[in-house]
N, C-alpha and C positions, 0 to 999 in steps of 0.2 A: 579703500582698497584700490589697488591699482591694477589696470588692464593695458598691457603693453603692444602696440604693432612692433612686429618682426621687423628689425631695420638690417636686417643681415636678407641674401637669396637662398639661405640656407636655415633648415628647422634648429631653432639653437636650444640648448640645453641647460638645466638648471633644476639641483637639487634644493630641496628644502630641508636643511640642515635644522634636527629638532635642538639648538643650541642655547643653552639658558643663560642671556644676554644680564647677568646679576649686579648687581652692586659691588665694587672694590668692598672686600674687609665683612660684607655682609653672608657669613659661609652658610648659613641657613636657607639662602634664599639660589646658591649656586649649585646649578644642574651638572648632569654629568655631561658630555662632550658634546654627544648625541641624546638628550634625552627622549623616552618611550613617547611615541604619538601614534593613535591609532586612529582618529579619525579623520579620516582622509579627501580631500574634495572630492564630493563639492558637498560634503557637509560642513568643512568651517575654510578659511581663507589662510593659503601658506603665511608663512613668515619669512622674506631676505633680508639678510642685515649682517653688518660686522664684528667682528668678536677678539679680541685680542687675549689669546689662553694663557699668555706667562702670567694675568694680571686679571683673567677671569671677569672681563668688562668689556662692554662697546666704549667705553668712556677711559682714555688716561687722562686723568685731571692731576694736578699737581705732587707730580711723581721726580720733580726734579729732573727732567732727562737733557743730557748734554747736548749741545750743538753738535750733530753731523749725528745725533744716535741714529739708528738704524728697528723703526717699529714695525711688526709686519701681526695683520689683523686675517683671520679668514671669511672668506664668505662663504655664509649657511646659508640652508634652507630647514625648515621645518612644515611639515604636513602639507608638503607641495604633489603629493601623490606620484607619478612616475613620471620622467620627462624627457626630452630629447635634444633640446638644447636651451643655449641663453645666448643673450645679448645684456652687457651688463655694462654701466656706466658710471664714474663717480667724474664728481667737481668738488675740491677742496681749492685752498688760499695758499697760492704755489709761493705766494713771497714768504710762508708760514712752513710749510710743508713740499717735498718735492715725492713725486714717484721714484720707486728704487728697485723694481721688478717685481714678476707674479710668477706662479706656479701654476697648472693643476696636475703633473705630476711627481714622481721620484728625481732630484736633481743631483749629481753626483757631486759635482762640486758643492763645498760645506760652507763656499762661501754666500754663496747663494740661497735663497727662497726655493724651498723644496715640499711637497705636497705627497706626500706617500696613503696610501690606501692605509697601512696600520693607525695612521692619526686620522683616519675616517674622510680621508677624500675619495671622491666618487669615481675621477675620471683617470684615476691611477692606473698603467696601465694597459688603460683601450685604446683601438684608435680612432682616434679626432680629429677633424678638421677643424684649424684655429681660422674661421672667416677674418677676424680682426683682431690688433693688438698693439694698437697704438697710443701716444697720448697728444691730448691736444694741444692748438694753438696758443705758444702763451706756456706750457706746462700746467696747466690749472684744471685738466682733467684726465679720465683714463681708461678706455674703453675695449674690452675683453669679448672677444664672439666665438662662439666653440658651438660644433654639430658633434653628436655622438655618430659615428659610423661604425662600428664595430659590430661586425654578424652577429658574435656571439652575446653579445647583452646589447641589442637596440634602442634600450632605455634604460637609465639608471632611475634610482631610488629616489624620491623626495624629500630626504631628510638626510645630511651629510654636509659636509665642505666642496663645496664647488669650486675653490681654488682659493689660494694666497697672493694676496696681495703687499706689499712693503714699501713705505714709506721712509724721509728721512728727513728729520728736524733742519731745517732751513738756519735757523736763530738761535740765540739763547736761552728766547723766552720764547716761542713758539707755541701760539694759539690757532687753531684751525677747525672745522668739522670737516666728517668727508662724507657727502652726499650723495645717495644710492638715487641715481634725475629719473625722471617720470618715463625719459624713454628708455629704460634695461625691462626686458621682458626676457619671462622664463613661457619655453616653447612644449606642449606636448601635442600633434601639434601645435595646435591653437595654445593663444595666449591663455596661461595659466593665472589667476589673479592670486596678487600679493599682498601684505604690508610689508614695509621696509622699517629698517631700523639703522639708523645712519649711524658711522664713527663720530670720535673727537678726540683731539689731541692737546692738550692744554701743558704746555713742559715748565709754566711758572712752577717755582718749588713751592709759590703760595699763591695759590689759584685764581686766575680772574674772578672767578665764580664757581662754587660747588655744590652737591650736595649728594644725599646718599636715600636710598630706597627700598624700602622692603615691605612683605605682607605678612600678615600675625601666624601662615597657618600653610604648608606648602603646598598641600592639597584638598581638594573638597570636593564633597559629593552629594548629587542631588538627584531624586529618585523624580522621574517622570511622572505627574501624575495622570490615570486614565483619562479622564473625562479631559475633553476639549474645552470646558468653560473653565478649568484652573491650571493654576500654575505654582511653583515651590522654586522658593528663592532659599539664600543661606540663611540660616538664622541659628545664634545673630549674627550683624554682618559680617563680615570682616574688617581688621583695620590693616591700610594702609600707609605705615610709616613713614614721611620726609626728614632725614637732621641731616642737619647743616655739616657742612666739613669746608670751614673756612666760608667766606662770604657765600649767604642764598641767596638766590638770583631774586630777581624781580618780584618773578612769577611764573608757578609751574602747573601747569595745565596736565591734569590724569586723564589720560585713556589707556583702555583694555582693547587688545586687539587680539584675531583668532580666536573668537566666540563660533559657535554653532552658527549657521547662517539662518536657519528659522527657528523661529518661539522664545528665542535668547535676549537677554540685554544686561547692559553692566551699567550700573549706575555709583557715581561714589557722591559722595555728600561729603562736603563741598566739592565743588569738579576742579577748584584749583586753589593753589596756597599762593600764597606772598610772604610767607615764613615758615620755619621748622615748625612742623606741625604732623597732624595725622587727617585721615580722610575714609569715611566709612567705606566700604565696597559692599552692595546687594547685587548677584549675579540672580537672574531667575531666567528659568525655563517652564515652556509650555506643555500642559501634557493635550495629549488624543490620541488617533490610531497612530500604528507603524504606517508613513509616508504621507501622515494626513498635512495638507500646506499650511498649518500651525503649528505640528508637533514636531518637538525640539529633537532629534535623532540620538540616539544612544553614543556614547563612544570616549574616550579619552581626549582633550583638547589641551595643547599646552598654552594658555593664554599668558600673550608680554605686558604687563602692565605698567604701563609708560609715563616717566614724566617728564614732559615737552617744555624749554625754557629757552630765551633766546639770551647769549652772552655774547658782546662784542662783537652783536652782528653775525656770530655762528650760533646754530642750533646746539645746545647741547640733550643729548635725550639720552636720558638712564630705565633701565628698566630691572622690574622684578617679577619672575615667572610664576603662575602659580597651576598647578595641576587639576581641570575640571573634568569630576568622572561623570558624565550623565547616565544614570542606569533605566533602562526600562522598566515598569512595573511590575512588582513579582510574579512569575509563573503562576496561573491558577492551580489551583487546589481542591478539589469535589468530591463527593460522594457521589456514588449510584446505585440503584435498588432496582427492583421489579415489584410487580404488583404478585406476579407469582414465581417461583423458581424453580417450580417440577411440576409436570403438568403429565398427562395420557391422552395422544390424541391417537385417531384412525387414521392409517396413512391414507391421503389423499384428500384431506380435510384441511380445516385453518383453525389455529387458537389466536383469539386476541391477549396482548401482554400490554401493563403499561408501564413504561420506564419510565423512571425519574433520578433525576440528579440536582444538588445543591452546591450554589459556589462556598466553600469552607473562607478559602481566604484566593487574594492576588487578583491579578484583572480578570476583568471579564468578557474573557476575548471571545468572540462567536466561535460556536462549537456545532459536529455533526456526530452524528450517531451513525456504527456500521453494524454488521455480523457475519461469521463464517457458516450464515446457515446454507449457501451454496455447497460448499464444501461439504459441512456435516450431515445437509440431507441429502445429497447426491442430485444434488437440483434441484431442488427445495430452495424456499424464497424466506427471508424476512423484511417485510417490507415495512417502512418507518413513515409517520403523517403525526407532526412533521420533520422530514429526516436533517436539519439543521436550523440552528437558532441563536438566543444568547440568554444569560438568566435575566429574568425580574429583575433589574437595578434603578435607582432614580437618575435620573442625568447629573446630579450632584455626586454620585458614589454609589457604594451596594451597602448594604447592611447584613452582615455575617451571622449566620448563614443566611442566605437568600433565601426567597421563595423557590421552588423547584421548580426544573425545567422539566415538562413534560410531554412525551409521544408515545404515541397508540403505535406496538410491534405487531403484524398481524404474521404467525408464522404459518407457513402452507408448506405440508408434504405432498411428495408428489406417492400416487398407487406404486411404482416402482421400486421405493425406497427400499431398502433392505427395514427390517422389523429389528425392534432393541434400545434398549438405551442410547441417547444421542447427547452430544452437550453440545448445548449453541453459548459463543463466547459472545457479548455484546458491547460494545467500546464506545467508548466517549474520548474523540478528538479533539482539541481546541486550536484554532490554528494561529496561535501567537498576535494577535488583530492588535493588541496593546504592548503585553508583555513580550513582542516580539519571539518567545520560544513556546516550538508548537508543542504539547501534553498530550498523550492518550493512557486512562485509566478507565478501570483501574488495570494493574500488571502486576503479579507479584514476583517477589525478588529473587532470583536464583544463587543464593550464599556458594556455591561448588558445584563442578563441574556443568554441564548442560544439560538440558530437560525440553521434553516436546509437549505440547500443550497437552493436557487431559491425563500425563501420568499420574499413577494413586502415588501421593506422598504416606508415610508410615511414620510413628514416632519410636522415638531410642530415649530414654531416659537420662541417658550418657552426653546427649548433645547438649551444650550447654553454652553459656556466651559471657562475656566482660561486658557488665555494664558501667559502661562509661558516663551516662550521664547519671546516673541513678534513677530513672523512669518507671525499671520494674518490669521494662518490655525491650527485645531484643529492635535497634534500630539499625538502620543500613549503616554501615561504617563499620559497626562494632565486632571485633570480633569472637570465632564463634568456633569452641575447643569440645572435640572428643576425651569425655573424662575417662579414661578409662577404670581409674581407679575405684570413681561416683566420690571420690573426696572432696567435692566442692571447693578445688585451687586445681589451677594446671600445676603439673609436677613435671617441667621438663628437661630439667637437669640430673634428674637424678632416678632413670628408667634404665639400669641396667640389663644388660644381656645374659644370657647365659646361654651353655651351648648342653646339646644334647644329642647324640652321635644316631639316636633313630630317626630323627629327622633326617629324611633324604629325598633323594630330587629323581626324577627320567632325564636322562643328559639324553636329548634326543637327537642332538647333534656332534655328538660324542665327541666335547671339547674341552671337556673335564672341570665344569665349571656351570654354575647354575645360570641359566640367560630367560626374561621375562618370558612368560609361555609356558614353558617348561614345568611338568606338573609336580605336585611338592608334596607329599608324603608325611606320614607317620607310620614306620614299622615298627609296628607291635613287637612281634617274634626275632626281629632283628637280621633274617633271613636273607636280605638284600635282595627280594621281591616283594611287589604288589601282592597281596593276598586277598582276594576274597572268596568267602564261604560260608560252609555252618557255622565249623568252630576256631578262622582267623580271619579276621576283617582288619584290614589298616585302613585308617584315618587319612581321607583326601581332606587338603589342606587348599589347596591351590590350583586353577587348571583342571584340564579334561580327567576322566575317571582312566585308569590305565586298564588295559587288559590283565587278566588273572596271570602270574607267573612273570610280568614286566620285569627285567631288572634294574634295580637302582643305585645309586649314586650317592657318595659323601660330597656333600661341600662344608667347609668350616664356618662358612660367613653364614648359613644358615641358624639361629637360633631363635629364642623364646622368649619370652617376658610375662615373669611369674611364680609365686611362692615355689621352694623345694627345690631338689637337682633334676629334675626331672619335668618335659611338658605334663601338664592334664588338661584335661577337655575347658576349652576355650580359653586359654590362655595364647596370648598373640604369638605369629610365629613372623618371623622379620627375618630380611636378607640384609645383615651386618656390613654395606656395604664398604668401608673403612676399616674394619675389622677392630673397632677400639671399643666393642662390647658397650657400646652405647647406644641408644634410637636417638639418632638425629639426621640432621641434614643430609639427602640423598640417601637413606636406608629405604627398603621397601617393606609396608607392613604389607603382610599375604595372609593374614587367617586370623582371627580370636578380638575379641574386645576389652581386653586388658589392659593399653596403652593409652597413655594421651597425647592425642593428637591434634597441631593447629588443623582443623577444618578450613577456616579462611580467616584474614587478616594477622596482626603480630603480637599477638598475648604477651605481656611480660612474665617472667617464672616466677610462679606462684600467687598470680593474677586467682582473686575468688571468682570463681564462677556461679551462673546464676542461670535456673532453668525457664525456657520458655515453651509454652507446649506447641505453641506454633510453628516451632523449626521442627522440621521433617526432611526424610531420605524418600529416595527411591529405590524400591528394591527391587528388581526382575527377577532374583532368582531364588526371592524370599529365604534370604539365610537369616532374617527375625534380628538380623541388630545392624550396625550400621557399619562398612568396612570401604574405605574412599568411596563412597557413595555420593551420587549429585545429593543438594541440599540444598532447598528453598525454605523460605518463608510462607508458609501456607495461610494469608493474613485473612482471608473468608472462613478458615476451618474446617472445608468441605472434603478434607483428605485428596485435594487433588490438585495437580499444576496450573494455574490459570492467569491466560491472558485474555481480562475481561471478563466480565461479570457475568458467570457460568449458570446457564438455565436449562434445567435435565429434563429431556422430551423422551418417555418412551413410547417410541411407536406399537399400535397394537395394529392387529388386522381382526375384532371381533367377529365383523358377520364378513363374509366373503363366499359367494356362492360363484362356481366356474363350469363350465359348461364344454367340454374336452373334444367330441365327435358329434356330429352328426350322420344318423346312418338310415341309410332306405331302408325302411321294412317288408315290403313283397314287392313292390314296383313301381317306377316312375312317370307313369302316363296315368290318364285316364279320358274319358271322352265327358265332353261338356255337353248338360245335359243329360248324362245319364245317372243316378244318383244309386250307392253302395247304402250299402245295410251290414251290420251284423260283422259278419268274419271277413266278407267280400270288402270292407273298411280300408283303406290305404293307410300303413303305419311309417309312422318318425320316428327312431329309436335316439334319444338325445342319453348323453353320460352326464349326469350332473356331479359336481362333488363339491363335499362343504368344506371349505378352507378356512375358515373361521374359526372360535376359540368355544362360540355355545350353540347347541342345537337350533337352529333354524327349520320353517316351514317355506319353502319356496314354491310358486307356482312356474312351471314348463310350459313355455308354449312353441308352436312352430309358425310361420310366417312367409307366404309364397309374396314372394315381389316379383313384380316385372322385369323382362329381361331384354335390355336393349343392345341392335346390333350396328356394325358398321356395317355403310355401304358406299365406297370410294366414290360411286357415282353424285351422289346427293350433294350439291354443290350451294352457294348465296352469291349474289352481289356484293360486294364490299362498298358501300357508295361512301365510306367514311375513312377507307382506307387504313384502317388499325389493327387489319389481318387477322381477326376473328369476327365470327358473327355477331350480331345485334338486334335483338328484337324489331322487328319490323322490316328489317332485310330482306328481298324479295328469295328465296326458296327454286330452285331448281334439279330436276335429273339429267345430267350431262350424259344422253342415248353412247352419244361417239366419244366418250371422256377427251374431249378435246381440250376445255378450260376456255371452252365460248361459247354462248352463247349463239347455236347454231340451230337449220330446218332438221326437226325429230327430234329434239331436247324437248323437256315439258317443264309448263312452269307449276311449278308445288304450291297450290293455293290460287285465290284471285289474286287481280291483278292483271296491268296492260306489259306485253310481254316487253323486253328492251330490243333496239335494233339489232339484228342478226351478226355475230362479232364481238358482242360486248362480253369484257372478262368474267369470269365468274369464276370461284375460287373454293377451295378446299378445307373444311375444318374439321378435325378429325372428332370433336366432341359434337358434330349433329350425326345424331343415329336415328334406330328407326327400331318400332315394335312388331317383328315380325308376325302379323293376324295370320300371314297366307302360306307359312312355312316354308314359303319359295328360298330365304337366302339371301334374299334381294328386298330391295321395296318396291311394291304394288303398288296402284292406282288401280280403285274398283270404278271412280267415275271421272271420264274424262269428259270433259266440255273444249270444243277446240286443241288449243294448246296446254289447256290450266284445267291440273286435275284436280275435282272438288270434293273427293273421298277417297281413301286407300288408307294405309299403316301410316299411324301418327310418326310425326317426325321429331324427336325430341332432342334439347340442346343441355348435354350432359357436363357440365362443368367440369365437378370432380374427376369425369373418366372413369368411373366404379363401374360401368355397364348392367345400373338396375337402379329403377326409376325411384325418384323422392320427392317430395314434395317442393327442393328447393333445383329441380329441373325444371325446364323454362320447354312447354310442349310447343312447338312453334309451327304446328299443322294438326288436323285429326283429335280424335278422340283422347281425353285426358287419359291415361293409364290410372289403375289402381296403385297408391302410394305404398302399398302394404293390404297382403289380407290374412287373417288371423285364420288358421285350417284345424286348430286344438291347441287344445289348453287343458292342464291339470295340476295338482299340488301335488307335493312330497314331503316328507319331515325326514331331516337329516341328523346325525350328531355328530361334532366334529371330527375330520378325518373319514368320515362316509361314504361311501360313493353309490352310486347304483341308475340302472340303465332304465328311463322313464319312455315307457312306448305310448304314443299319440296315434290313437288311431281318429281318419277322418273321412269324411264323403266330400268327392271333391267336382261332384256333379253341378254346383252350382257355380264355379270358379269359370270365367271368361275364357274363352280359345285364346292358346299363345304358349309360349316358351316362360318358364318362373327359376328363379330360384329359392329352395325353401331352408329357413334358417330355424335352427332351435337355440334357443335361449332359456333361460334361469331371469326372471324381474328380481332387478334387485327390492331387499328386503331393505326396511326401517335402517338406518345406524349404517348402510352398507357405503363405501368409498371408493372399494374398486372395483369399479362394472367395463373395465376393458377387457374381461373373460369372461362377462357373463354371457357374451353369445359365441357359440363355436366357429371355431376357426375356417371349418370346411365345410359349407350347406350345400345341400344337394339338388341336383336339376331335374326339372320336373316337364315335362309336354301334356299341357290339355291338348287331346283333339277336336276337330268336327267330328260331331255326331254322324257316324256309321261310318267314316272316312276310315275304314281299316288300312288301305294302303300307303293312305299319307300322301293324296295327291290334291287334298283340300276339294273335294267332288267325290257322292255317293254315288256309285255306276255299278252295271254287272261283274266287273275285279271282287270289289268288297263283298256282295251278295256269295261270287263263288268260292272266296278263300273261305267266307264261314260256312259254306254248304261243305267244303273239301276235309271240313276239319269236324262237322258236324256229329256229336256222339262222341266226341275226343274229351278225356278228361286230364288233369294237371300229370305229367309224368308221361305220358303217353304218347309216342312216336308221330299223330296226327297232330298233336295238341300244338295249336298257338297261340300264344299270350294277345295277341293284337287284336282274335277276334274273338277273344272272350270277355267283350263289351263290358258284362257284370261284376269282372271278376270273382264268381264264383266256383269260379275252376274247372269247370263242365262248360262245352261248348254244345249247346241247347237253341229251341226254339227260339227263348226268350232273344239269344244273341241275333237271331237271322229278325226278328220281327224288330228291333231295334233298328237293325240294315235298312230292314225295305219301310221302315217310317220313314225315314230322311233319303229315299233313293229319288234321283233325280237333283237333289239340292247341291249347293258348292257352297265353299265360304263366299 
């Protein structure tokens, strides 16, 4: 192959003219002008070389040609991919031959070498800059340099006539070759590599030397095989023919050039003759993956198959082209199954599935597994382990069927889903790894119009189809006729019309003429209205239902098809579009199933037809038979559309227990320390209700959690600088919210305080457990600057403002995580509801601010418990013990508000809730001896 430098300062251009370089006399072996190549560097190596068309040869060999004749040869390219320009050279034996001009485009004059774009030159036309076009010293050679400039096409084509060339018989006997030298290079713009294919001119009427050339077969093809350890060659070989026409040379040497560049080789046995003879050809290619640097690439190659001889001190080279298809590996072919394909699960649960698939036939190209269960469960997951692979094959092949591919589907609803029937579609991918084209099944086939996944298909007895191969099962291709008849033959020549004047139409456009849309009728009474009622009803045919009293329309092209002069019930009604009383082409059928109909493909008349139960319609508006209706192949049997292998989830919601309000029952405080009884009980009124499908027993409980505040003041060090705090961070109260570190700040915990100045910083997630009611945070003991007891300081992640176990308390006492204040059961039946009151003493519960939640525990089976606790819990204040005023200290206030209100009972003008410590509704001794036990004490 040759690789040319640019000897022009200009990108040169050069088509690869696909020109089949044949043998004189040999027509079997000669191409057309330009013949088809399709694979294009840098999978195989152009071809430039000479070609003389009046004579269908790179070779005149003893053709008699007169002294001073005038021979002109083109220059092709073939499978040179796109290019931009050339530099092209020949040297021929000027005392034999002389140059006589070139072309590469339209010349007006006829005496002249002219190159027009209809005889497939390239540069017809554009414009060009010719760098060079001269001939050398001596006349013995002649050198051609052409840039493509032309905006509108910057590169032409790699396969065409890149121009003509013409020569002119020096002698009478005039022997010469004309040699394409090492330096002509085609530009795109790097040097594009070639083989060349040189002229020869031999004008003895009896040849110095000749012969002729051709191959047993014009084409061949050879299928890639998968695996990377084999290969397929032609078998059997081929032969390549040499006879003689007048004296054989010497010796002529066979090569094949324009092979594939990887995994190919052409061998001939013997590689050369020394007489008419013949010469086997084994071409073979490698198989492996698509791109693997062994595997031979798919595509069309025109390969020149050459015989090299030297005569008289010229080369003479004749060739004969032969066509190799390399095909990729067949498309895979598989099944796939589930282990189940309808299943019940709880939403907000998982089922495991296991898919499998077998390779039928074709490579075995690595494949992935998907599904729309995003889509179908509205965020719902199906997740795959593992979600891509390849089947069971040995590195020598597969053996059909394979063993199965298999993975575990784990399908998870989410609690949100909507409840119902679902269908998860599941695909099998394969992404061409071999066979170069990518598969996903399964899909079934849509015969007529368009269809959305999960439509119910329905059957017609009437659908029916031409079996063409005789299989006994309708296959893609075949076509697929509405019988109307049920006569088991399309009859479509001979479905006449008939007219019937009660048919009529709503001209709603009032153009005197039926137009699609337009609603279509059967008048009963003949009335020239719609009627319906008790005792007249017309028949809607077509279109919207009209209002009672509409009036209607004659059109003629409107008729029937169907025994009698007269329509009857379901007999087809058709818009005569042509008016030749016949259903054919361009007529509109609009009602009845009496006709036959192509559904899809080109039936012959009278074609037998043959039923398959598997072709089904879809009907939305269930008119129970099939009237241009979409029409699939329903090839699972599951009565529905599917792409992919369909697995039916109905979501239940069995136990589902929700929990609506939260509501206080007498009142929201109480005092710590003092313990109720009886009615004096503090109640939680929760709403439960069973959302589920069977009676459930739930247990209700309520739940006071801690409740933590902000307080802008309570600042940290940042000594790590990542803008929020950190365990171990030293803790501060910024007195002057300054944001330093200053004299009268306090530091929160031990620890050596930092120099006076130093930043300290804000995080809105450390808060604080309000023990002192103040609003703020307290310090109950100060040491110096570092207080060593007051309201814990806790660092709240989430921001929920109420403490958990996954708070980080980063001062003071731990808070309670949770405290349980009542609990009881309830037995629901589905659809149930009712209001569960928790009564509790809540004397033992810590001083502080809570919020209290009721909840429903989820039962056994249960999935969604993002309602099992109400939405709205309520706030609860423990006080200090006799602190009636709420100033966190029992003093003479509290003693005299329960003295002021003393003998006051619930309703009653003196009566306050605050100091009726017991809540038993009476403000009593009891209340004031409460007071004055704890008088004197504070938090």
């Amino acid at each position: 192959m040759l690789y040319r430098k640019l000897k022009s300062t200009f990108l040169i251009l050069l088509t690869f003219l696909g020109t089949a370089l044949v043998l004189t006399g040999f027509v079997t072996n000669t191409p057309p002008l330009v013949p088809d190549a399709y694979a294009a560097p840098p999978s195989n190596y152009g071809i430039l070389g000479l070609w003389n068309e009046g004579s269908k040869t790179n070779a005149l060999v003893g053709t008699a040609i007169a002294q001073g004749t005038q021979v002109t040869f083109d220059v092709n390219v073939t499978d040179a991919g796109t290019l931009k320009g050339f530099d092209i050279n020949f040297t021929f034996t000027s005392s034999q031959i002389a140059y006589a001009g070139s072309a590469f485009g339209t010349v007006s004059n006829t005496a002249l070498v002219s190159c027009p774009a209809s005889a497939g030159c390239l540069l017809d036309g554009l414009s060009v800059l010719r760098n060079t076009n001269v001939t050398g010293t001596g006349g013995n050679s002649y050198r051609l340099s052409l840039v493509d400039q032309d905006s509108a096409h910057p590169t032409i084509s790699g396969t065409g006539i890149l121009f003509r060339v013409r020569f002119r018989t020096v002698l009478a006997t005039s022997v010469s070759g004309i040699h394409i030298t090492s330096s002509s290079t085609l530009q795109n713009p790097a040097s594009v590599p070639y083989t060349p294919i040189d002229g020869y001119i031999d004008s003895n009427a009896a040849a110095t030397a000749n012969y002729n050339i051709a191959v047993s077969v014009a084409t061949t093809t050879l299928v890639r095989p998968v695996s990377r350890f084999q290969t397929n060659s032609t078998s059997p070989a081929l032969t390549v023919t040499l006879s003689a026409s007048g004296t054989f040379p010497s010796s002529v040497v066979l090569k094949a050039w324009s092979l594939p560049l990887i995994g190919s080789s052409a061998v001939f046995t013997p590689s050369s003759l020394t007489a008419a003879g013949s010469s086997s050809l084994t071409v073979t290619i490698h198989g492996g993956p698509q791109g693997g640097s062994t595997t031979t690439p798919p595509g069309t190659y025109i390969l020149a198959l050459e015989g090299n001889s030297t005569v008289s001190g010229n080369i003479l080279i004749k060739v004969a082209w032969l066509k190799l298809i390399v095909k990729a590996p067949a498309a895979p072919v598989y099944n796939i199954s589930a282990s189940r394909t309808s299943f019940n699960q709880e939403a907000g649960n998982w089922t495991a599935v296991t898919i499998s698939s077998s390779l039928l036939s074709g490579a075995n190209d690595s494949l992935s597994v998907s599904s729309d269960c995003g889509t179908v469960l509205s965020g719902g997951t199906c997740t795959f382990s593992p979600p891509a692979g390849v089947y069971p094959c040995a590195l020598s092949g597969c053996t059909y069927p394979t063993a199965a591919f298999t993975t575990l589907m784990n399908v998870s609803s989410l609690t949100s889903t909507t409840l119902g029937v679902k269908y998860i579609h599941v695909l099998i991918t394969t992404t061409g790894t071999y066979s170069q084209s990518a598969v996903t099944m399964p899909s079934e086939t849509v015969i007529a119009g368009s269809l959305q996944v999960d439509f119910p298909l329905v059957n017609d007895a009437k659908l029916k189809y031409v079996d063409l191969n005789a299989n006994n099962h309708w296959d893609v291709g075949e076509p697929v006729v509405y019988d109307g008849d049920n006569s088991g033959t399309f009859n479509a020549a001979t479905q006449t019309l008939k007219t019937d004047t009660k048919i009529k139409f709503v001209d709603g456009n009032a153009n005197g003429h039926w137009d699609l849309g337009e609603s279509v009728v059967y008048d009963n009474n003949n009335d020239n209205k719609f009627n319906t009622g008790k005792f007249n009803n017309d028949t809607l045919f077509y279109g919207t239902r009209p209002l009672n009293n509409t009036a209607l329309a004659v059109d003629t092209h409107l008729k029937f098809f169907g025994p009698g002069v007269a329509w009857a019930s379901l007999n087809s009604v058709v818009y005569d579009a042509n008016a030749n009383n016949l259903f054919d082409t361009g007529d509109t059928n609009l009602y009845g199933n009496t006709l036959d109909i192509i559904v899809s493909g080109s039936p012959a008349n009278l074609a037998a037809l043959k039923t398959d139960p598997l072709i089904r319609f879809y009907d939305p508006t269930r008119l129970g038979y099939w009237l241009n209706s979409s029409t699939a192949y329903d090839a699972n049997n599951n009565s529905l559309y599917d792409v992919g292998l369909t697995i039916t989830v109905t979501l239940n919601k069995t136990h589902d227990g929700q929990v609506s309000t939260v509501v206080e029952g007498n009142r929201g405080f109480a005092y710590n320390g003092v313990s109720l009884t009886g009615a004096a009980q503090l109640r939680v009124n929760v709403t439960v209700t069973n959302g589920g499908t069977v009676s459930d027993t739930y247990t209700v409980n309520a739940t006071a959690r801690t409740v933590l505040k902000n307080d802008g003041k309570i600042k940290f060090r940042d000594a790590n600088g990542n803008g929020i705090w950190d365990p171990g961070e030293m803790l501060f109260y910024d007195n002057d919210n300054s944001g330093t570190y200053s004299a009268g700040d306090t530091v929160i915990g031990s620890g050596t305080p930092p120099a006076l100045g130093t930043l300290i910083s804000l995080d809105f997630n450390l808060v604080f457990v309000d023990s002192n009611y103040k609003g703020v945070w307290a310090c109950s003991t100060l040491s110096g600057v570092n207080c060593t007891a007051g309201d814990a300081v806790v660092y709240n992640p989430d921001g929920d403002g109420l403490y958990d176990t996954a708070d980080v308390v980063a001062f003071g006492t731990t808070p309670s995580p949770g405290i349980l204040v009542a609990q009881t059961t309830v037995t629901l039946a589905p659809a149930a509801q009712q209001v569960v009151s928790l009564a509790w003493d809540p004397g033992s519960l810590p001083r502080g601010y809570y919020t209290i939640f009721g909840a429903a525990a989820p039962v056994v089976g249960e999935f969604v418990i993002t309602n099992n606790v109400g939405s709205y819990p309520i706030n609860f204040l423990q006080k200090f013990k006799g602190d009636v005023s709420g100033d966190c200290k029992v003093d003479i206030i509290d003693l005299s508000t329960v003295g002021a209100a003393f003998g006051s009972s619930i309703g009653g003008a003196a009566y306050k809730a605050n100091a009726d410590l017991n809540n038993d509704n009476t403000i009593n001794i009891i209340d004031l001896v409460l007071v004055a036990g704890s008088f004197g004490q504070s938090c």
